[in-house]
Each structure stands twice: as C-alpha cells, then as structure tokens.
N, C-alpha and C positions, 0 to 999 in steps of 0.2 A: 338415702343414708348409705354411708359405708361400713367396713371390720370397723369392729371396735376391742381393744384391750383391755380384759380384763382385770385389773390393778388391786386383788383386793386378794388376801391369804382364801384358800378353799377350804372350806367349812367339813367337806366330807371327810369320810373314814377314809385314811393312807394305805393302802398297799406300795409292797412294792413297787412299782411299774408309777406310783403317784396318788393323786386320790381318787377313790374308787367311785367318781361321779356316773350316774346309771344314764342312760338317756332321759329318761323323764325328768329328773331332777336337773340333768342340763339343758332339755330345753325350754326349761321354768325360766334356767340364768339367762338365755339367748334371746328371751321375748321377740322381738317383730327381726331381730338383725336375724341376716343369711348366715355368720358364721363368728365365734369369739376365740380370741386366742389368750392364754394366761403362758407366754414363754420366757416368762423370768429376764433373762441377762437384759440391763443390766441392775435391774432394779431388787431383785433376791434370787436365791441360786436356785430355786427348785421346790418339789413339782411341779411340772406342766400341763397343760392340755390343749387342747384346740376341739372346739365344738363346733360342727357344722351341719347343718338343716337343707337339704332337699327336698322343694314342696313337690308337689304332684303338677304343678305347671307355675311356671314364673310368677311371683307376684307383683313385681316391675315393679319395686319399691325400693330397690335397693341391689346389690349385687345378690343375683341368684344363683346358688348353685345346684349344679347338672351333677357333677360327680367329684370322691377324692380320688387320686394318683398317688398310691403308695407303694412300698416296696416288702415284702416276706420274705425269710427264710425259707425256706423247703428245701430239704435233703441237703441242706449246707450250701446250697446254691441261693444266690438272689433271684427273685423272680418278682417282677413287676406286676401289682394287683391293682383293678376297682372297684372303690363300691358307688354304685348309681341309683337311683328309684327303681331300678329292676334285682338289685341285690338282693337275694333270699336273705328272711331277715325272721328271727334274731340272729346275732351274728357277735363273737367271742373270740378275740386269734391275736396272737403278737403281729408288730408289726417291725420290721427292722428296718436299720440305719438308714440316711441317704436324704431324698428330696420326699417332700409331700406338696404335691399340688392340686388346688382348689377353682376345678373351670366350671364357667358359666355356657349357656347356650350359642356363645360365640367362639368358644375356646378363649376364651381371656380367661389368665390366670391370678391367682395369689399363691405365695409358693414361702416354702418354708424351709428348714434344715432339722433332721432331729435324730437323736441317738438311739432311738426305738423307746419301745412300750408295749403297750397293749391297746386293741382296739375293741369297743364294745359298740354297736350299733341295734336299732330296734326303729319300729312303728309309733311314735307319737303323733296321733289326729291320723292327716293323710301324710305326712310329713316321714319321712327314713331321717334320723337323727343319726350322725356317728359324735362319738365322742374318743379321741386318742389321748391318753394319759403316757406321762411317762417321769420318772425319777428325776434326770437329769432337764438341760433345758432345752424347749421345744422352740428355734429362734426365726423371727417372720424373714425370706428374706428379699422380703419387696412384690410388686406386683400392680395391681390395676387397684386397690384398695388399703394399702399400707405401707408406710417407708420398710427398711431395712431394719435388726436389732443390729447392735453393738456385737462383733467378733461369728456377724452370719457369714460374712463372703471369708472369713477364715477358717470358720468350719469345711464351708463348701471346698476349702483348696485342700485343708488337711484329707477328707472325702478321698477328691481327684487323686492326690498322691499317695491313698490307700488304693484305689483301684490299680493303679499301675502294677503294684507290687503285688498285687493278687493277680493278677494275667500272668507273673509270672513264679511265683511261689506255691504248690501244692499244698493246698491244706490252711492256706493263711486266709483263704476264703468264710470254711467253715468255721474256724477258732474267731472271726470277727464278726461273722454272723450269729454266732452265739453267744457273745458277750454278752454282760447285763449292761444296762446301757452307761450306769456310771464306769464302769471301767472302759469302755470308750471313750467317754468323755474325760474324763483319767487321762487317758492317752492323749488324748487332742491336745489339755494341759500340760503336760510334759513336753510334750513335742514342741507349741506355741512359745513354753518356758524355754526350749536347750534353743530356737531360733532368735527370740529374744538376746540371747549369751552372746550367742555368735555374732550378730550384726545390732548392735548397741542404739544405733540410730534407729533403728524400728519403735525404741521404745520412747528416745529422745518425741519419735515424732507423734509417736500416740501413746503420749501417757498413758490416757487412759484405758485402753486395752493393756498395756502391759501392769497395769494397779489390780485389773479384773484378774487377767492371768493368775499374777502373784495371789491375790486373797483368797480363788478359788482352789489354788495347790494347797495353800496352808488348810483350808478347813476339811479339804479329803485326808490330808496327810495320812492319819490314823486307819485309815477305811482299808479294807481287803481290795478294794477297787483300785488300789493307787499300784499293786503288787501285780495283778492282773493285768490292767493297763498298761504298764512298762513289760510287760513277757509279751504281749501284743505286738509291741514298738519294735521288741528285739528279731522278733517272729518276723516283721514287715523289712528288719534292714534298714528301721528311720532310729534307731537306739543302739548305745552298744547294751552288751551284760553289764548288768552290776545285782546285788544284791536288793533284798527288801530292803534293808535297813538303811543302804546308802541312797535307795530314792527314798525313804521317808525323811532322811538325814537332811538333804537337799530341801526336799518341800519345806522344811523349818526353819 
C-alpha cells in the first residue's frame, strides 16, 4: 500500500497552528499506512496535517519511513532539522515554512510544501509518531507515493522567489520566519492574485487555480493576516505600499 489522503474534517480540538491531534490519537487515524496527509487545497482551505510513523525497522508493507526533513526558525535564521527513530522524544517545536520531506531506507521521497505550524512527536508501541499541524494548507508535492496538490509547484516558486530576496534583504529573513503561517499564505495569495492581473492568460489557462486564488482572498479578506501578509510582500520588494484597507478593498 501507499499515502493515503485523508478527506474527512478533524474531529479534534483547534488550535492555532490547526487541530491539536496528539500522536496517539493520530496514530489510531494512520492504522497500518507509513504516513497520511489532510492538505486541504483544493478540496477546503484549512487545517492541515500530515502524520507520519517510523517503525523500529521496515515493515515492507508499504512505503516506510526512515525520517521527516523539515525546516526551523532559530534565531531568525532557517535551519534544516530531523526527526528519525533516533530523535529524543517527546518532542514539541514549530516548524517553519519551505519543504518537508518524507524518505524511506532508500532515500526515496514524498515531499510536501507548507507554510509552517507546529510539530508534536512522541513514542506509540515501538513506532516514533510525528504529527505536523498547521492553520493554513499543508500541499503534497509529489513524490514515490502521491501525485501533486493543485497551486504546490506555485507555492514552491513563490518559496524560491522569497529566498532570493532574503540573500539579499536584511532582516526580511527573520519577519518571514516568524510569521504565523496564514499571513504567508496571505502573501502567496496576493502575490498569485497581482501575477494573475498582470498576465491574464495564466488565468485564461488555468481556471482553475485562478477560481482557488480568488475564493481563498475573499475568505481571508477580514483576517489580520491579509495586513501582515501584504507588509511581508512590501518588505520582500514583490508588492508596492498600500494601505490595510486598500488590500482588503481588492480582496472583495
């Protein structure tokens, strides 16, 4: 067997960061699979998760994973983390923006995109459970066990064209390391949105991303994240100045 998507609302308590599924509780939902992912786009906006199980040695049942590949904050720098069956454990810490990826004992991956969260990992059986929540959405973007979501290889470009500007911006590193992760995702919107404006035919050629764009502006509109998000954009040099009121004005 391979990933499997899980397509159903999360029953648990919401926090912030998404629902506050503990390991136990998610590796009730994971039964025999290696790892499940709930990343929303394009099917509802949000919370996310991804749950993934690390047995104590392969079960050759399905794809096993060895370890995740994520990325932290620390002191306002990115720094690349893992956690494997050697990770002290229990284990509690955000996890910021970029790639996560899920290799097996071959290094063959599944790989993901995500606007951060939180990570919560522990000890079920022999098994290391992590489970990554997070507010906005957590999108698969392909790999040895799952296609692609809808607007992941746009994520990942919006990504790329934040790091550039961070090599060369002081300070625009930490202000997008520390965002909450809807005002990134905020941002990726807007930005998706003014690209859309500019070259028409983007949208002519895929509706359907440009319909997602549009309906996920309109439902932040209201949010402190959408004000956030756009001082980000202006900070990176991908937005001019304007007002709160004139990007909420726009989203409507």
């Amino acid at each position: 067997m391979t990933a499997a998507t899980l397509r159903t609302t999360a029953t648990a308590t919401r926090s912030s960061d998404g629902p506050s599924l503990g390991p136990p509780e998610a590796a009730a939902r994971l039964g025999d699979w290696g790892f499940l992912a709930h990343p929303d786009l394009p099917d509802t906006s949000g919370p996310a998760f991804l749950i993934v199980s690390i047995p104590p040695r392969p079960t050759l049942r399905h794809f096993d994973p060895e370890s995740v590949q994520y990325w932290r904050t620390v002191d306002g720098r990115g720094t690349a983390a893992v956690l494997d069956r050697d990770t002290p454990l229990p284990l509690e810490q955000p996890f910021s923006w970029g790639e996560i990826r899920v290799l097996d004992r071959f290094r063959i991956s599944n790989e993901y995109v995500t606007f951060g969260g939180t990570l919560r990992a522990d000890r079920v059986g022999e098994a290391a459970v992590a489970v990554l929540t997070s507010a906005a959405p957590l999108l698969r973007r392909g790999g040895h066990s799952q296609l692609a979501d809808q607007a992941a290889a746009d994520v990942a470009a919006f990504f790329a064209r934040l790091l550039v500007e961070i090599g060369v911006r002081p300070g625009l590193e930490r202000q997008v390391g520390n965002a909450a992760p809807l005002a990134l995702y905020s941002a990726f919107l807007e930005d998706a949105a003014d690209r859309l404006a500019r070259y028409p035919g983007i949208g002519r050629a895929r509706p359907d991303f440009a319909n997602l764009v549009g309906r996920e502006r309109r439902r932040l509109t209201a949010s402190d994240e959408t004000k956030a998000g756009h001082d980000m954009l202006v900070a990176a040099g991908l937005a001019d100045e304007r007002s709160a009121s004139d990007v909420r004005e726009q989203n409507s």
